[in-house]
C-alpha positions in Angstrom: 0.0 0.0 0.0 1.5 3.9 -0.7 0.9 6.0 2.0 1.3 9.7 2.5 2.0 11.3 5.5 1.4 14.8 4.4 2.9 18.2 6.2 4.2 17.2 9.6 7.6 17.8 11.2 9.7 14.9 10.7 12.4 14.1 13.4 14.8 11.6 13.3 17.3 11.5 16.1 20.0 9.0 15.2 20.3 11.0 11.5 19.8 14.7 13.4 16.9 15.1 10.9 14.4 18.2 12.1 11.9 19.8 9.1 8.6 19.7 7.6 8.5 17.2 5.2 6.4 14.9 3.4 7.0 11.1 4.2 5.7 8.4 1.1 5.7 5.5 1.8 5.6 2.1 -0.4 5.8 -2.1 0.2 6.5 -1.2 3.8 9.8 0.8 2.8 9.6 5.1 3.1 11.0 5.6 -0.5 11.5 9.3 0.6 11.1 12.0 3.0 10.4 15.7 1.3 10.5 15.5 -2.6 7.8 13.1 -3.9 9.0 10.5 -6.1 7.4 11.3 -9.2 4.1 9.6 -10.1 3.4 8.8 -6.8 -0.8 8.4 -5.6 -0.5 7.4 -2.3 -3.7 5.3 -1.3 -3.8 6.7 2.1 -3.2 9.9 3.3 -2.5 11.2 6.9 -2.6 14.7 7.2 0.0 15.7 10.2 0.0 19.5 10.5 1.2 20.3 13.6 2.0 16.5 14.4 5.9 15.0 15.1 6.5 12.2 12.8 9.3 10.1 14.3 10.4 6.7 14.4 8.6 4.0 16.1 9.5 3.5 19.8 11.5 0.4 21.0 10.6 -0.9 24.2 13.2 -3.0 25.6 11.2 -4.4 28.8 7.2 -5.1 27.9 6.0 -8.4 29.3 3.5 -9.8 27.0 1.6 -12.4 29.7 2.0 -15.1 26.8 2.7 -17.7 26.6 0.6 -18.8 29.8 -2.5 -16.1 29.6 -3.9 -17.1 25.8 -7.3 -17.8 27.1 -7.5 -14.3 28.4 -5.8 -12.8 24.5 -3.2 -11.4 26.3 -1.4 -10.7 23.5 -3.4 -9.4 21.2 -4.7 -6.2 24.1 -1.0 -5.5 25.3 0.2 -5.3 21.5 -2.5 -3.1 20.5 -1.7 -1.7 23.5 2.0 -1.3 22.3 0.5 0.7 19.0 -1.4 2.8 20.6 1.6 4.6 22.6 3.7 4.8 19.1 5.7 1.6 20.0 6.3 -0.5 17.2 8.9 -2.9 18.7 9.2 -5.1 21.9 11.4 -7.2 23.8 10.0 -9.4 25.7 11.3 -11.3 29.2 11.5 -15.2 29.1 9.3 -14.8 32.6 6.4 -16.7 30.6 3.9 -19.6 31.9 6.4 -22.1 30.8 9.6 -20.2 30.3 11.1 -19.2 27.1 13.5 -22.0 27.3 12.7 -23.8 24.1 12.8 -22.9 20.7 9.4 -24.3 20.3 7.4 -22.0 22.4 9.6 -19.2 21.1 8.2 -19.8 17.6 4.7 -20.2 18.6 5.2 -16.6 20.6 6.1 -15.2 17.4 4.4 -17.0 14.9 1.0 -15.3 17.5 2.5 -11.8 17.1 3.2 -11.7 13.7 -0.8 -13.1 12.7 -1.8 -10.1 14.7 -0.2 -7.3 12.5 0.8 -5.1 15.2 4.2 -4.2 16.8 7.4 -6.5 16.5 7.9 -8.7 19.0 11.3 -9.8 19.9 12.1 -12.0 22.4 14.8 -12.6 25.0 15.3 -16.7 25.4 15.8 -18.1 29.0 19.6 -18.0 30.0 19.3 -21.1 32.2 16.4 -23.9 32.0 12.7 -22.5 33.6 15.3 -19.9 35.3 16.1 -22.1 37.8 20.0 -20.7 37.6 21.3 -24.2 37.3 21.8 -25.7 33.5 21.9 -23.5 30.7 19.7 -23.3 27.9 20.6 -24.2 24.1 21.2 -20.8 22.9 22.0 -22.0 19.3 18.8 -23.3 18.9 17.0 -20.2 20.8 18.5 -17.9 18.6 17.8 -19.8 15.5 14.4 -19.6 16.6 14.5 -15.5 16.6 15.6 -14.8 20.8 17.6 -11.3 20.5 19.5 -12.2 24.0 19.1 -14.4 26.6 18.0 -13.2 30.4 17.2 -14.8 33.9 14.2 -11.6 34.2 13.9 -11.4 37.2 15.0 -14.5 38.9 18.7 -13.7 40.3 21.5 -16.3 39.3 22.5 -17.4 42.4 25.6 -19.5 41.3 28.4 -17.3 40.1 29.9 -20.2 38.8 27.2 -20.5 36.5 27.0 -17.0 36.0 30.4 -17.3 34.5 29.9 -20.3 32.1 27.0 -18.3 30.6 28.8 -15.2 29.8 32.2 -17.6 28.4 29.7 -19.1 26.9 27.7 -16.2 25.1 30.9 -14.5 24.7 32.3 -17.0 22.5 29.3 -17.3 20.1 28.7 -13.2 19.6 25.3 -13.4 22.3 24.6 -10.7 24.9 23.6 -11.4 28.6 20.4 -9.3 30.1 20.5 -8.9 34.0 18.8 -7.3 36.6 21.3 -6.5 38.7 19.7 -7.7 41.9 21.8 -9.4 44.8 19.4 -12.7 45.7 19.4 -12.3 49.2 19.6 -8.2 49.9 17.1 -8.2 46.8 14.1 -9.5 48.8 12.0 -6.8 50.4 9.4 -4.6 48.9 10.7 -1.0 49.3 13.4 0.7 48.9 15.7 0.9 52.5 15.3 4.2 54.0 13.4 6.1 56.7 10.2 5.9 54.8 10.3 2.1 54.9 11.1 2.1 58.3 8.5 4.0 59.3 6.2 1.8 57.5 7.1 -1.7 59.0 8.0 -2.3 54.7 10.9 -4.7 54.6 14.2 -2.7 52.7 16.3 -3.3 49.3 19.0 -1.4 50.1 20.8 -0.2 47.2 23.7 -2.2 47.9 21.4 -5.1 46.5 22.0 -3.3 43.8 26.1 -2.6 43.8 27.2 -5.7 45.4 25.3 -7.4 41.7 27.2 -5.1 39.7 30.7 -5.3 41.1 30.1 -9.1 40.3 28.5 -8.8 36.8 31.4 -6.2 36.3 34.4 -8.4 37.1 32.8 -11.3 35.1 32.6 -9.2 32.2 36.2 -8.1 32.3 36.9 -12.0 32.3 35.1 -13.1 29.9 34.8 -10.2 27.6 30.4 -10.8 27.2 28.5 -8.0 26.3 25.8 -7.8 29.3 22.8 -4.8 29.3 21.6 -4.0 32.4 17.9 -3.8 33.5 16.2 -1.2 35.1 18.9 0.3 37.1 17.6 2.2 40.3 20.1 4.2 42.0 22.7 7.0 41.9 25.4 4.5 43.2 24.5 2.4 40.3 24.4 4.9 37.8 28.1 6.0 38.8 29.0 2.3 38.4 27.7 1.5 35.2 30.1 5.4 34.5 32.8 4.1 35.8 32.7 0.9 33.8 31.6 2.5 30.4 34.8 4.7 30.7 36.8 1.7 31.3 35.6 0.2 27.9 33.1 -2.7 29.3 30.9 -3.3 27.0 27.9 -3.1 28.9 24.0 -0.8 28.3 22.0 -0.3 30.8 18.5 1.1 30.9 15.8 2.4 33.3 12.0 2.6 33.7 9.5 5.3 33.6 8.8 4.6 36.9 11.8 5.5 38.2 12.9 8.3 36.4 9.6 9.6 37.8 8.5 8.6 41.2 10.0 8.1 44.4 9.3 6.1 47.4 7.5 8.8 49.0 4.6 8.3 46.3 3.4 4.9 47.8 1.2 7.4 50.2 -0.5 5.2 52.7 0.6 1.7 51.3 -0.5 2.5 47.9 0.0 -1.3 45.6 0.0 0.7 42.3 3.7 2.2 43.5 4.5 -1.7 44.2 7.5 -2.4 41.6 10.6 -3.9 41.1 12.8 -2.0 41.3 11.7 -0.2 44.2 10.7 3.0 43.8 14.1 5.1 45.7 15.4 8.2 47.3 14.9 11.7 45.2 18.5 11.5 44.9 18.7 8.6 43.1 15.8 10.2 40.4 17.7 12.8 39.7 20.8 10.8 39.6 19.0 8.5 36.6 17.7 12.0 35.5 21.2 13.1 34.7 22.3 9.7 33.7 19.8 9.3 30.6 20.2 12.7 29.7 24.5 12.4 29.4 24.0 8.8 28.2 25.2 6.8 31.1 22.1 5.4 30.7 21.1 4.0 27.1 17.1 3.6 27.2 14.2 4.5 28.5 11.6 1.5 29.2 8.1 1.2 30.1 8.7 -1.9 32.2 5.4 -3.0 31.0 3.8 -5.7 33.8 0.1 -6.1 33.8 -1.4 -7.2 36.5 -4.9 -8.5 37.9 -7.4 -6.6 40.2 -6.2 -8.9 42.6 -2.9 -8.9 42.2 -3.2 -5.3 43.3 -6.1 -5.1 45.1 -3.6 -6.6 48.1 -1.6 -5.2 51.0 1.1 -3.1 49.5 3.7 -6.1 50.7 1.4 -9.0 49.4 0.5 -7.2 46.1 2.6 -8.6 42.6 4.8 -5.9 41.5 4.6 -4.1 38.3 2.1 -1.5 36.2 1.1 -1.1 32.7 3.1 1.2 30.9 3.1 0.9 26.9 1.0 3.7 26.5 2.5 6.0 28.9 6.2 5.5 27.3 6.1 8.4 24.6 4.7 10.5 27.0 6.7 10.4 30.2 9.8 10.5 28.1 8.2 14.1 27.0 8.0 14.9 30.2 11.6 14.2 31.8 12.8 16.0 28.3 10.8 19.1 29.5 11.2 18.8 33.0 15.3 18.4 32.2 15.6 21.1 29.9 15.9 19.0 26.9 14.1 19.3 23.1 11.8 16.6 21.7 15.0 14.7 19.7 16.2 14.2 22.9 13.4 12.7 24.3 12.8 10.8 21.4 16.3 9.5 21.3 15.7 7.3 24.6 13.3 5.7 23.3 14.0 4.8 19.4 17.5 4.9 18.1 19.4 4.4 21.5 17.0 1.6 22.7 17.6 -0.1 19.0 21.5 0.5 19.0 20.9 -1.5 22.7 20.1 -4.7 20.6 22.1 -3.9 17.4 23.2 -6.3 14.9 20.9 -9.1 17.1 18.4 -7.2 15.1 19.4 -8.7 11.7 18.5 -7.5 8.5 16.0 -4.5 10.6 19.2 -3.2 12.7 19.6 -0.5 9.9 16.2 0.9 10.0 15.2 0.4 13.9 14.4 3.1 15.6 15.0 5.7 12.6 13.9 7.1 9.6 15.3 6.7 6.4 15.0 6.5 3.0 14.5 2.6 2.0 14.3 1.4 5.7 11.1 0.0 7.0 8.4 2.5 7.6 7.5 1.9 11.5 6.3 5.5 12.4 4.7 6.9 15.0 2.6 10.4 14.5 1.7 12.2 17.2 0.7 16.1 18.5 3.2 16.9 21.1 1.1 19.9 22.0 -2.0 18.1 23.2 -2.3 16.7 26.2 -4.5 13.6 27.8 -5.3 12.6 31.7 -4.0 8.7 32.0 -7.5 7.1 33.2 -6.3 3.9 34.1 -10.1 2.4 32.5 -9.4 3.5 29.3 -5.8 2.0 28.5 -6.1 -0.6 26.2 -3.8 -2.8 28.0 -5.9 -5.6 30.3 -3.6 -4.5 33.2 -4.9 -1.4 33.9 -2.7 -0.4 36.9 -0.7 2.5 36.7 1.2 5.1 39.7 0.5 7.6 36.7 -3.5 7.8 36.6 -5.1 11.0 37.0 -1.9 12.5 35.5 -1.8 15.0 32.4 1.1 14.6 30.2 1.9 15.7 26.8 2.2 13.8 23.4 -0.9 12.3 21.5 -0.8 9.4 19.1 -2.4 10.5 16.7 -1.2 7.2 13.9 1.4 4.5 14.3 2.3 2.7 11.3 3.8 -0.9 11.3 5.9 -2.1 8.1 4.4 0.8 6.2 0.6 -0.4 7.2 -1.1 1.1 9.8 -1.7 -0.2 12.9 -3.3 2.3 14.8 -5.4 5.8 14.3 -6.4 8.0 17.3 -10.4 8.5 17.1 
């Protein structure tokens, strides 16, 4: 199908693109941006006056509740949940009802996705066998099947030793390690340590659960030479780590969540479950540490950290609740927001969440790493059009996602999808 997207201002950060320009569009390729090629009708056309057109986001952490939930068609509300926040590519945790520790399943998670013709799915396989941190999986076969990585979520390995085999292991055959750095036993309460978690009786993860992983993941990189991205760091004492280390040449990313470049622990209120998340939401300090840290590029991506969960998985005491919150549709927007709040333009924002979060998985990406996250001329045309000057309240109700649990509703924040296009068709309109 030819589509036009007609008058809006086209922004691409990883090219430093920034004008008004027509985007035409072809067999799922943009075949140019400005000039028209000549004789082009386009069959479609979306008018985007006053509307950013920029690259699809990638998500890097979105679980997807399938396998395990395809009774309830998980999949098919959280994906169009994914399009209708302008994200046209996920990564998916191996944290599935069974564990993405066959090629099998992995097949039938994507062979689901793609009959829905929505966002890209890309999953992480499981590094060792249903996560158990004791045998590792057959990553050969796992990546044959189309796994990007390979990741314990957010089971700890316990066993350095076998911490260490995977890395030599992944090392040797070109794969990269995700971990949350999380020490198993420090790792275990449900707020961060601190005077507000004292106060509350809430059993503390102090940030040293934090360090203590990545001194560890740190030295086994430097001996084994793997290339390991780092989930949803938390703290400032973290962020200066993962500094230190990047100037040292590691080859590790690291990303962070929208909930803690946000919040702090002194949103839970009175024992509020929607502020129940792992990580736990920390110290001002350590926002504005992660503040500064995605803004100077210590920090490589913004995520939603997309967890849905159940009435009553939340309608719980805070320390019985399941962590997590919805996020997809709140991505775009909250990445706005810190940009704003930080002193930074729209490209910056935008950056976060598209051409940074791609370079994150890089050549894992195949024959798409050229074209993910950006716009250009022949690459695929996954676009996301939206008004950065309107602005919507989050009412949890109307998400589209079945896990309707957010710390953000009631909020106003800026940035309306307006279209998202998937392989140059599109997969979502605003009303």
């Amino acid at each position: 199908m030819k589509i036009l997207i007609q008058g809006g201002r086209v922004i691409d950060p990883a090219s430093g693109t920034d004008r008004v320009a027509d985007v035409a569009i072809s067999g799922g390729r943009i075949v140019s941006i400005g000039s028209l090629p000549e004789g082009f009708q386009p069959q479609t056309t979306i008018v985007a006056q006053h509307c950013i057109v920029a690259p699809g986001l990638v998500d890097l952490s979105v679980r997807l509740r399938e396998p395990g939930h395809e009774h309830e068609g998980m999949l098919a509300s959280e994906m169009a949940a994914a399009v209708a926040g302008g994200v046209t590519s996920v990564v998916c945790p191996p944290d599935t009802e069974p564990v993405l520790d066959e090629a099998g399943l992995v097949e039938m998670l994507r062979h689901r996705a793609e009959r829905l013709h929505q966002a890209r799915v890309f999953p992480l396989g499981a590094l060792t066998r249903n996560l158990q941190g004791e045998v590792l999986t057959e990553m050969l076969q796992l990546t044959q099947a189309g796994c990007v990585a390979f990741s314990q979520a957010e089971v700890p390995l316990v066993n350095t030793q076998v911490t260490q085999r995977a890395l030599q292991y992944a090392s040797t055959f070109g794969y990269a390690v995700w971990l949350r750095p999380q020490e198993a036993f420090l790792g275990k309460g449900v707020a961060a340590s601190g005077p507000l978690a004292t106060r509350m009786g809430l059993s503390g993860v102090p940030v040293a659960a934090e360090t203590i992983a990545l001194h560890t993941i740190f030295e086994l990189v430097r001996s084994t030479g793997a290339r390991v991205h780092l989930c949803r760091i938390s703290s400032a004492a973290g962020v200066e780590l993962v500094r230190q280390a990047k100037r040292e040449g590691l080859p590790v990313t690291c990303d962070v969540s929208i909930h803690s470049l946000h919040l702090t622990d002194v949103d839970i209120g009175y024992f509020d479950s929607r502020m129940r998340l792992s990580p736990p939401l920390r110290q001002q300090r350590d926002r504005d540490a992660l503040r500064a840290g995605l803004a100077d590029g210590t920090i490589d991506a913004l995520v939603s950290d997309h967890t849905p969960a159940g009435e009553d998985e939340k309608s719980l005491p805070f320390a019985e609740a399941v962590p997590g919150a919805t996020g997809l549709e709140l991505l775009l927007s909250l990445a706005l927001k810190w940009a704003t709040e930080s002193g930074l333009g729209v490209a910056d924002a935008l950056a976060t969440v598209t051409c940074r979060s791609a370079g994150v998985l890089g050549s894992a990406l195949g024959t798409f790493a050229a074209s993910a996250g950006r716009l250009t001329e022949g690459g695929a045309a996954d676009i996301c059009v939206f008004d950065p000057a309107a602005h919507w309240v989050v009412t949890p109700s109307a998400l589209r996602s079945q896990g309707r649990h957010t710390p953000f509703g009631g909020y106003e924040l800026p940035g309306r999808v307006r279209a998202t296009l998937v392989a140059g068709r599109v997969a979502f309109t605003a009303d």
